[in-house]
C-alpha positions in Angstrom: 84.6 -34.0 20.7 83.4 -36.8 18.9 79.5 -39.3 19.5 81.0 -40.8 23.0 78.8 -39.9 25.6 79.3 -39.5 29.8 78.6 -42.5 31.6 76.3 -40.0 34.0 75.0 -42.1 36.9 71.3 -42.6 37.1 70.6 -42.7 40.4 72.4 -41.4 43.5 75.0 -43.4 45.3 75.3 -43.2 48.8 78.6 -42.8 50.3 80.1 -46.2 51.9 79.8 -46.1 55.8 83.8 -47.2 56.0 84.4 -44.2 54.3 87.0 -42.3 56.3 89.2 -40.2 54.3 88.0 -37.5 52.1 90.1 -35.4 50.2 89.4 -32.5 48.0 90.1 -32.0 44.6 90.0 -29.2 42.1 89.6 -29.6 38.2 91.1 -26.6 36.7 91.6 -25.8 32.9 90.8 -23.2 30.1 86.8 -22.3 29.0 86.0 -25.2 27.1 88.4 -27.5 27.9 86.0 -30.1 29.6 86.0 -29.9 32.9 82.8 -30.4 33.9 82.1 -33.1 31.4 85.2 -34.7 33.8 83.7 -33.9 36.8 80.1 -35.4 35.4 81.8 -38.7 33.8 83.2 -39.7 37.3 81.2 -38.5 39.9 79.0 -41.2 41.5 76.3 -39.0 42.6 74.2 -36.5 39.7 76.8 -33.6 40.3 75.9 -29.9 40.9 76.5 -27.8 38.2 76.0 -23.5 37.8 76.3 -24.0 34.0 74.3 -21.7 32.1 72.9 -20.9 28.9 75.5 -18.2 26.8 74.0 -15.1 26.5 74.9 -11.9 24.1 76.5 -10.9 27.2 79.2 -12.6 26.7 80.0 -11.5 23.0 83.5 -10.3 23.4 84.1 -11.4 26.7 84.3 -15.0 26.0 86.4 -16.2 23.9 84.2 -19.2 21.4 86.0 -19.2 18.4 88.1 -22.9 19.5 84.5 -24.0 21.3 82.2 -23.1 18.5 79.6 -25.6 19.6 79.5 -24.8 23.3 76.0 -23.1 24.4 76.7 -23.4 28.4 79.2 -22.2 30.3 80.1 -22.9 34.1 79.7 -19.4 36.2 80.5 -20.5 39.3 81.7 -24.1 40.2 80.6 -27.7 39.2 80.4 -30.4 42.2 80.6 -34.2 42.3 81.7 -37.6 44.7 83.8 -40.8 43.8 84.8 -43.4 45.9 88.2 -44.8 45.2 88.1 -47.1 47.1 86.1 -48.3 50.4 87.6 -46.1 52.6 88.8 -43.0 50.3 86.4 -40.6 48.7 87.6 -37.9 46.1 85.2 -34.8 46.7 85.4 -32.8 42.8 85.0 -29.3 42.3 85.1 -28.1 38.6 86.4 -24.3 38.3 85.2 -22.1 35.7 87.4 -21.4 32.6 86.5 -17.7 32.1 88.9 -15.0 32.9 86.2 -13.1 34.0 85.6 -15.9 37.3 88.9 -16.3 38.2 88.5 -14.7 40.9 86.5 -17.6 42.6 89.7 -19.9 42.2 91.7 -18.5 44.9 88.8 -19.4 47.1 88.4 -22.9 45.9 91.8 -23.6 46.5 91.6 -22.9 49.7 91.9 -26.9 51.9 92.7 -28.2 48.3 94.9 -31.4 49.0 95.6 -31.8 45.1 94.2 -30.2 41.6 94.1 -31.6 37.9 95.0 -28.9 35.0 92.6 -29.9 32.1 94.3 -29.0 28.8 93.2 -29.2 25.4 96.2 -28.9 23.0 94.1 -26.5 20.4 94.6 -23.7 23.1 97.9 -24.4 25.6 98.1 -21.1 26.2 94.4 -21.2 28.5 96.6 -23.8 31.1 99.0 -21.2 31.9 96.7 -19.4 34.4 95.8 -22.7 35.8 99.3 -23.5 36.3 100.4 -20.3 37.5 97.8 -20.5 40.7 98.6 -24.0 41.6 102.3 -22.9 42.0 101.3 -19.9 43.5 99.9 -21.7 46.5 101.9 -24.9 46.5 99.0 -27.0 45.1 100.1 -30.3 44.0 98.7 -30.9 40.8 98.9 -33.5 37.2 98.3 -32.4 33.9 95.5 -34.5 32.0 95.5 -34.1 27.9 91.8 -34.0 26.9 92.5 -35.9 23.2 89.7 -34.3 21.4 88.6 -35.2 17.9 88.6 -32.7 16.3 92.8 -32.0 17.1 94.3 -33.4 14.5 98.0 -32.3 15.3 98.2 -35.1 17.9 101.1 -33.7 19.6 103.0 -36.1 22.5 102.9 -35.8 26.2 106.9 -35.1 26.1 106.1 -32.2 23.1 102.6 -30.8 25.4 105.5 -30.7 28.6 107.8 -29.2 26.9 105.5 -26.5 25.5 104.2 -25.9 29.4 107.3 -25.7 30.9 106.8 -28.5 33.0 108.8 -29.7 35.7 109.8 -33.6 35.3 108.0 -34.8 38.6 104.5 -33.1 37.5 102.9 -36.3 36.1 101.2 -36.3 32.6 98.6 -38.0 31.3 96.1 -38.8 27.9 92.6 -38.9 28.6 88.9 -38.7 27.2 86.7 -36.4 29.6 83.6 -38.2 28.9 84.6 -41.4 29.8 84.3 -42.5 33.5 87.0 -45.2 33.5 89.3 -42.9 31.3 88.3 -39.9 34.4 88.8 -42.1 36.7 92.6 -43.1 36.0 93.5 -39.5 36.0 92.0 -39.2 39.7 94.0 -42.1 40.3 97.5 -40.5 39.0 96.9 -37.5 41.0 96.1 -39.7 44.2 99.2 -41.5 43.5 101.5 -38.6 43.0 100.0 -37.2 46.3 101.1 -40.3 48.1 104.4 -40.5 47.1 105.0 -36.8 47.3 103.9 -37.6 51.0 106.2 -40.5 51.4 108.8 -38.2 50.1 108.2 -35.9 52.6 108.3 -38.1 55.4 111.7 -39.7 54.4 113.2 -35.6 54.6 112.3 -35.4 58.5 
């Protein structure tokens, strides 16, 4: 992506004493698609992060050639906090991208009310994993377009939903990863969708 840079907060926030509702939330997308720059540009707290240097290790296990510029890599989850609003608070974890980890997703699903699928348009293919698990257990879940600079294609949300097979009700969305208030909206849609997926719900009984 291009010069912008995350809006990382520079001193930790402590959480709101009307705070009563917390909710967790699971970022999910290919390696290198953003996620924990998401996770980093909203949290209000400095997040936990496992990223680590690349190794040689990873030569031919990783696939690099769409991230060229990426040293680190996520090996096991990436953690962070935002307050919506004085009495909700969204509690982030980031999953690793690689094939090789997704055996930790399962896990991270587990008491997940809601997830976000990262996608970069260079690679759709890397969302369909993503995807696949959410449905698998009944995650509710939106779809957030990282717009990187470098894509110069520029395809619409209606062509990207096509292209994933996506239902009409999934809700889809542009964003820029690195920006808080951009990271923030997409938090938003999902907490939205959750609530009228709820309302839904109640109506049926």
């Amino acid at each position: 992506m291009g010069s912008a840079t995350s809006e990382l907060p520079s001193h930790r926030t402590p959480l709101n004493d009307t705070a009563e509702t917390g909710l967790k939330i699971v970022v999910v997308g290919g390696f290198g698609v953003g996620k924990t720059t998401l996770v980093r540009s909203v949290s209000e707290i400095r997040p936990l992060n496992t990223e680590e240097v690349m190794t040689q290790a990873g030569v031919g296990v990783d696939e690099t050639s769409a991230v060229t510029g990426k040293t680190t890599t996520t090996v096991a989850f990436d953690f962070g906090r935002i307050s919506l609003n004085d009495r909700m608070v969204l509690y982030l974890f980031g999953a690793p991208g690689q094939e090789r980890f997704w055996f930790l997703w399962d896990r991270l699903f587990s008491g997940t009310l809601g997830a976000v699928v990262l996608v970069d348009t260079r690679r759709m293919d890397d969302s369909w994993y993503a995807i696949d698990r959410l449905e698998h257990h009944r995650t509710p879940f939106v779809v957030a377009v990282n717009r990187f600079d470098e894509d110069t294609d520029r395809y619409s949300l209606d062509e990207i939903r096509q292209a994933l097979a996506l239902p009409a009700h999934v809700p889809m969305v542009d964003c820029d990863a690195r920006v808080r208030r951009s990271g923030k909206d997409v938090l938003i849609t999902l907490v939205n969708h959750l609530h009228a997926m709820a309302i839904a719900q109640e109506a049926t009984l």
